[in-house]
C-alpha positions in Angstrom: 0.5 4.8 -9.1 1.7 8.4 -9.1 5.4 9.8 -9.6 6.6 12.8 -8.1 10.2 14.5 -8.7 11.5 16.7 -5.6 14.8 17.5 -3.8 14.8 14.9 -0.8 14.5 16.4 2.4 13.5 14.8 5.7 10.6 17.1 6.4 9.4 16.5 2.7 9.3 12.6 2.5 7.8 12.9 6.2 4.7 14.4 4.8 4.8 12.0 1.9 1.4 10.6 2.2 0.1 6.7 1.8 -0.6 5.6 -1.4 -3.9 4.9 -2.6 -5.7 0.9 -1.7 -3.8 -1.6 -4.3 -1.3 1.1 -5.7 2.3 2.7 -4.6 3.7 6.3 -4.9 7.3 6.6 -6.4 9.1 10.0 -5.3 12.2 10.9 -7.8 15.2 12.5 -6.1 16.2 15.3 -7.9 20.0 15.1 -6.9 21.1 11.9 -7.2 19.8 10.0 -10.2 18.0 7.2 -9.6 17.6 7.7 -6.2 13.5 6.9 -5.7 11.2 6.9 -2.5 8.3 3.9 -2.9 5.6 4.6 -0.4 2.6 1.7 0.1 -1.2 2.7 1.3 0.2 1.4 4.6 2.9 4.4 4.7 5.6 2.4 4.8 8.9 4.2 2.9 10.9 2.2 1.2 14.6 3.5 -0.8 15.1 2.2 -3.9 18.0 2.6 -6.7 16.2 2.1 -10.2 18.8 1.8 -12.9 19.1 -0.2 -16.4 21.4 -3.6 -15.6 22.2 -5.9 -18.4 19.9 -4.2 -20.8 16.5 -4.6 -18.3 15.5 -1.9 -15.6 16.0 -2.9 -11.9 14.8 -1.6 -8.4 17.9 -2.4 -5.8 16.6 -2.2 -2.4 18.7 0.3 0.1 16.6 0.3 2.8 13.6 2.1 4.7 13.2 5.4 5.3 13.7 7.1 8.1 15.8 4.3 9.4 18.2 5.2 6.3 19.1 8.7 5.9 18.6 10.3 3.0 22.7 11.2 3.1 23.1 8.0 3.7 20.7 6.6 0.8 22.3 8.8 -1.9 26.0 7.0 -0.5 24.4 3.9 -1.1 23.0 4.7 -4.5 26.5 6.4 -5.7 27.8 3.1 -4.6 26.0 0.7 -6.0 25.8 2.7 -9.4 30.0 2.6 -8.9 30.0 -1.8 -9.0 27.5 -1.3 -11.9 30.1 0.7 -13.7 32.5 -1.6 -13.1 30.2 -4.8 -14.4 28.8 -5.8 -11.2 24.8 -7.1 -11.2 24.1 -6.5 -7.4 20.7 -7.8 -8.4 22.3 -11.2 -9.4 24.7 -11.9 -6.5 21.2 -10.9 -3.9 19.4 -13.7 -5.9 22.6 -16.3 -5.0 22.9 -15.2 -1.8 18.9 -15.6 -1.7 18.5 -18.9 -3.5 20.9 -19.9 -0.1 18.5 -18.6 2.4 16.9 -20.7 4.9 13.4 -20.6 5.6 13.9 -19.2 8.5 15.4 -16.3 7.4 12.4 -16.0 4.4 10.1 -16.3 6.9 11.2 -13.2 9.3 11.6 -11.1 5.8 8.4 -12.3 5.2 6.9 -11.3 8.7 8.4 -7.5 8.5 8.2 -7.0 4.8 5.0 -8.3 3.8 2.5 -9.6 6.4 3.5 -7.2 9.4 2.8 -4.0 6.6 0.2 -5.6 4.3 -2.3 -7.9 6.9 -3.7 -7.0 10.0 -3.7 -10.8 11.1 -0.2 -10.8 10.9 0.3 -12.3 14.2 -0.9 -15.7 13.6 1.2 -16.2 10.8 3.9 -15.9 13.6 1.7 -17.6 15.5 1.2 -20.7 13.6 4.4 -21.0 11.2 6.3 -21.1 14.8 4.0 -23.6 15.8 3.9 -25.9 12.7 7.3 -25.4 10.7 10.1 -24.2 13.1 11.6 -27.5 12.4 12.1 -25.9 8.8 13.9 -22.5 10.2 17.3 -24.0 9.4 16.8 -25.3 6.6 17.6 -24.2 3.0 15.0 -23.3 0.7 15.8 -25.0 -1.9 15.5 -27.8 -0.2 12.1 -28.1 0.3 9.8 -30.5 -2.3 6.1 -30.8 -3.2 6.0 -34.5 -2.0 7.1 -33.1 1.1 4.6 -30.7 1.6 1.5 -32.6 0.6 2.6 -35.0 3.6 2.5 -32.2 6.1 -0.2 -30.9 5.0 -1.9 -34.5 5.2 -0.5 -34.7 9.0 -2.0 -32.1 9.7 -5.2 -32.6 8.4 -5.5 -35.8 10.3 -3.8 -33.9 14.2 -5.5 -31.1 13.3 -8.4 -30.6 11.0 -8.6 -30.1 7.6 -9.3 -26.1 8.2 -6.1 -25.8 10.4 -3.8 -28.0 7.2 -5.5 -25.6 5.0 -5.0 -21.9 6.2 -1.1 -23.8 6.7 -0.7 -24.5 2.9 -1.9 -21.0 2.1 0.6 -19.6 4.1 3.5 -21.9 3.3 1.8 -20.8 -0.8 2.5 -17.0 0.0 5.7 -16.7 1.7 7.4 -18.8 -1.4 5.4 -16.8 -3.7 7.4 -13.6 -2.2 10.4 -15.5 -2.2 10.1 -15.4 -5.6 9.0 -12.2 -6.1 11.6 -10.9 -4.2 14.1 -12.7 -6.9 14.7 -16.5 -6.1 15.0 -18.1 -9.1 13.2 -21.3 -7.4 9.7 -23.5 -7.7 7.0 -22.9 -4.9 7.2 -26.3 -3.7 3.3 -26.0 -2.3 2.2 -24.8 -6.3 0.4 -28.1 -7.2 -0.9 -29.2 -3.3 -4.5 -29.6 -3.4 -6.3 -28.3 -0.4 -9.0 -30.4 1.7 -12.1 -29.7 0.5 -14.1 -27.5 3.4 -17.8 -27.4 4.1 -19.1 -24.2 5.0 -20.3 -24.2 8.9 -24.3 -23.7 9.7 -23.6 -24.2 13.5 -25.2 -22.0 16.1 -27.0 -22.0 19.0 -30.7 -23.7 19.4 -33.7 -22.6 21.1 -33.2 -25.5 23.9 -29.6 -24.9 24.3 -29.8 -21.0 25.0 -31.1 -21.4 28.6 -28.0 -24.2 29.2 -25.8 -21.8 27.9 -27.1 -18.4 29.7 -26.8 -20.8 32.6 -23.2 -21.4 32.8 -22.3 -18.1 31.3 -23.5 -16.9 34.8 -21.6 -19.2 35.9 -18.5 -18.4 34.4 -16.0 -16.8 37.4 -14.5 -15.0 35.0 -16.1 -11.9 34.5 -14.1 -10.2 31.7 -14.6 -13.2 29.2 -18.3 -13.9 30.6 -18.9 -10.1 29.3 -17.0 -10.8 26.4 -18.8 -13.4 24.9 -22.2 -12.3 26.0 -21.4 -8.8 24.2 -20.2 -11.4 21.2 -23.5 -13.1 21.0 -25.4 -9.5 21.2 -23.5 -7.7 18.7 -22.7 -10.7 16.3 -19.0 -8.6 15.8 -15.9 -10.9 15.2 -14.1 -12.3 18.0 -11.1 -9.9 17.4 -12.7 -6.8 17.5 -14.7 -7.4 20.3 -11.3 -8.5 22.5 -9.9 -5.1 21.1 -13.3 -2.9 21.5 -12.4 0.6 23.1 -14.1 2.8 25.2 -13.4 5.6 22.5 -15.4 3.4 20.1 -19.0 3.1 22.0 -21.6 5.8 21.7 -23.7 5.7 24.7 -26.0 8.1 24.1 -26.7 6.7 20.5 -26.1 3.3 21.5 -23.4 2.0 18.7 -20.0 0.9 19.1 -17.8 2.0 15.8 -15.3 0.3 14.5 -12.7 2.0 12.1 -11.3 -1.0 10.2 -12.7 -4.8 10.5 -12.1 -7.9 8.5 -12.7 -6.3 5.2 -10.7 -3.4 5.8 -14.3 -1.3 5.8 -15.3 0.9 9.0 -18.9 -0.4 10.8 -21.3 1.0 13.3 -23.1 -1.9 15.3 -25.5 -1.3 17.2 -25.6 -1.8 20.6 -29.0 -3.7 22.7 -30.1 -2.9 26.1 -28.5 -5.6 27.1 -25.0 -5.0 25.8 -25.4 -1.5 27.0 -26.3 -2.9 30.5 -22.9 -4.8 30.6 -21.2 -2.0 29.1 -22.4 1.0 31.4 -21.0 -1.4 34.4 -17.8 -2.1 33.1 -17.1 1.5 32.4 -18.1 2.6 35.8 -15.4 0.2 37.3 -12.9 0.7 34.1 -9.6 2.1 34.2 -8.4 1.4 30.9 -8.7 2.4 27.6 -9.6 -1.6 26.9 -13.2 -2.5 27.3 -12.7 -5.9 28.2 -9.0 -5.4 30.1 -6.2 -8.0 29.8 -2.7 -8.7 31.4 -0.9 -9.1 28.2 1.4 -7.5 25.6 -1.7 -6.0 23.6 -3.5 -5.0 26.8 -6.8 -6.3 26.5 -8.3 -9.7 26.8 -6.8 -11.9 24.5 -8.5 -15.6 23.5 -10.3 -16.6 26.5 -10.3 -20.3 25.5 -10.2 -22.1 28.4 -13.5 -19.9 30.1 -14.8 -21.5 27.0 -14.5 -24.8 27.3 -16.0 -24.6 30.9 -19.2 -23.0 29.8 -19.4 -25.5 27.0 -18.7 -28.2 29.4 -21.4 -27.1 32.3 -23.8 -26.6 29.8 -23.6 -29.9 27.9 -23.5 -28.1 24.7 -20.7 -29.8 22.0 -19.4 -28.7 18.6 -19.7 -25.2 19.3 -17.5 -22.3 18.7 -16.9 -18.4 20.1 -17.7 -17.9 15.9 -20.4 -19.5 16.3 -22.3 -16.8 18.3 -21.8 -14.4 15.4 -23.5 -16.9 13.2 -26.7 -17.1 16.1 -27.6 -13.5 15.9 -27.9 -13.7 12.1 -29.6 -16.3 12.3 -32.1 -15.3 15.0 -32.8 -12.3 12.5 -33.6 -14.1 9.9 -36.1 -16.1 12.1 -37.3 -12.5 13.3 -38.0 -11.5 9.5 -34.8 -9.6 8.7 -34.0 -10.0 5.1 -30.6 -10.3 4.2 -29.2 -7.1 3.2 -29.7 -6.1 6.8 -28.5 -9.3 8.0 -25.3 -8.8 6.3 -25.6 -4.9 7.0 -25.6 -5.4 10.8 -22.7 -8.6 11.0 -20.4 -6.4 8.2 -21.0 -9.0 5.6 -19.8 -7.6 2.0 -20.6 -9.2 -1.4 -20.8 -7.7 -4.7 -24.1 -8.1 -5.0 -24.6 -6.1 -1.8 -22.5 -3.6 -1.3 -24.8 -1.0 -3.2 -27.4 -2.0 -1.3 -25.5 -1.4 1.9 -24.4 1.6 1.1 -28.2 2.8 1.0 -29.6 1.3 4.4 -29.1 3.5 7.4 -29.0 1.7 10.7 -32.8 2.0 11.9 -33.9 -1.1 10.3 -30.6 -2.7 11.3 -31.4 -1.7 14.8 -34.8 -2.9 14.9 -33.8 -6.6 13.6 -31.0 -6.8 16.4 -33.8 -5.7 18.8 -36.0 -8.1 17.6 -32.9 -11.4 17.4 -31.9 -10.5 20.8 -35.4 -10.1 22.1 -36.1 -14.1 20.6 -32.8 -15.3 22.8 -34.1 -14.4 25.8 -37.8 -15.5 25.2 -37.6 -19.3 26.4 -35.1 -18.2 29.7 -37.6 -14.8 31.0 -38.5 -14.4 34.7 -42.1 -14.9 35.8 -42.5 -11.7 35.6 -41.4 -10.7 31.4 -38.6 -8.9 32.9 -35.7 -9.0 31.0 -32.7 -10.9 32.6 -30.3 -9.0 34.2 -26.5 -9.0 33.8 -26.4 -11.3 36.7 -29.0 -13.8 35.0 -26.9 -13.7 32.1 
């Protein structure tokens, strides 16, 4: 955390820059007393009035910058400094008016104040807490029990899958842990829920189902998600950054696809096999977008191609299996190649504690010589008459 004093000025908190990972930057005003600038590492700019209330130091929230002015953020400090005077505890009369909220309301203060700034899988919290609990939207927060979230959590276990219940608990866990954080004098009613217990999943494809599923991929009539997943199963990236991989990002002449931030919040360089740069030099030729695997919605690019899913899955008789899943088959067709894992989890941007050093040492020759070799082993059982590879066609 670092502290700076200066005389606000829009061009001077506009160069403010993020805060470090896991830390916040507090800028002074040198005018009006008090008046203090919080900035995250995401950049986001935050007014704030500290001031001593009742004996103990308090942060009253006046809003974000450069929505507020800074004129109009020294008013609001001058004011609220004013009802102070007078015996006022704004900080109080927020927490009533909070302890009165609905969950609704908590939940879109949630959404823009914590998950939109702090998670990059923000949407499907909105995704799922509009699917599961918009029943709740209306109702108060304080009226929400323990005993009644165990049961939906149970429900949904049984409709749903235990996985499903339990990301749903965690994020009904967080956004009453901000409620409180944010100054609701309230229990987390999910503090105390056991989760299901989970079993970690070893599924991927086999030997005698990779010609099935090559099959129907060629099959598949639609050509952006046939790509997609075929890229998917070459790579061994996650699902969203391969339905968000840009043309900016591949490397043509060296063969790798970078991407800036994944899962971990780390930067990777994959590289890319002759046959994902087979599919790739096609789909550039014939794209016009900045997308490589182009969609018709909001974000622009192909979102979760589900239902070319199921088909494939379908015509090729192949059950239990998921678009993760082909992630987990090229590690595992490099460890039956001989990879070790250090370049297993180099080349599917695994991090551990144990590994990280060791990462941080391996440049991406070996990595691109075990992808080679997992890719190669696919294709073994399903190779024309001739040893020729299979074309995009074929596959």
């Amino acid at each position: 955390m670092a502290s700076h004093h200066l005389n606000f000025t829009k061009a001077a908190l506009l160069k403010a820059p993020a805060a470090k990972k896991g830390a916040k930057d507090y800028y002074y005003d040198e005018r009006e007393k008090g008046l203090l600038l919080a900035v995250t590492p995401a950049g986001t700019k935050t007014f704030f009035l500290y001031k001593r209330i009742e004996g103990r130091p308090e942060r009253l929230l006046l809003g974000r910058f450069p929505d507020i002015s800074i004129e109009n953020a020294r008013k609001l400090a001058t004011a609220a400094k004013g009802d102070i005077a007078t015996g006022a505890n704004p900080q109080k009369d927020k927490r009533a008016i909070r302890d009165e909220m609905t969950f609704g309301a908590l939940f879109t203060e949630y959404l823009e104040k914590y998950s939109k700034v702090h998670k990059r899988s923000w949407a499907y919290d909105e995704r799922e807490v509009n699917k599961f609990l918009s029943r709740w939207f209306k109702r108060k927060i304080s009226s929400f029990d323990r005993n009644e979230i165990e049961r939906l959590h149970a429900k949904i276990g049984k409709e749903n899958g235990l996985y499903q219940a339990n990301r749903l608990l965690e994020r009904i866990r967080s956004i009453f842990n901000k409620a409180i954080e944010w100054g609701w004098q309230g229990q987390n009613p999910a503090v105390g829920v056991k989760k299901f217990k989970e079993q970690s999943r070893d599924r991927f494809l086999q030997p005698d189902e990779l010609p099935r599923f090559f099959a129907a991929l060629a099959n598949e009539p639609n050509e952006a998600a046939r790509d997609f997943f075929m890229i998917s199963l070459l790579t061994g990236a996650r699902k969203s950054n391969t339905l968000a991989m840009c043309w900016r990002d591949i490397n043509f002449a060296g063969a790798t696809w970078r991407i800036e931030q994944t899962k971990n919040g780390d930067a990777q360089t994959i590289h890319l096999p002759k046959g994902a740069m087979a599919i790739l030099t096609d789909r550039k030729l014939a794209s016009e977008s900045p997308w490589v695997f182009e969609g018709s919605g909001k974000s622009g690019h192909l979102a979760d191609p589900k239902k070319a899913w199921e088909r494939i899955l379908t015509e090729a008789g192949i059950e239990n299996l998921r678009i993760h899943d082909l992630r987990r088959t090229l590690g595992s067709y490099q460890a039956a190649t001989g990879a070790n894992g250090y370049i297993i989890g180099k080349s599917l941007g695994h991090r551990s504690q144990q590994s990280t050093a060791i990462y941080a040492r391996l440049n991406l020759d070996p990595v691109r010589e075990s992808v080679n070799k997992a890719t190669e082993a696919m294709f073994k059982d399903v190779r024309k008459p001739t040893n020729e590879p299979p074309t995009k066609d074929a596959t």
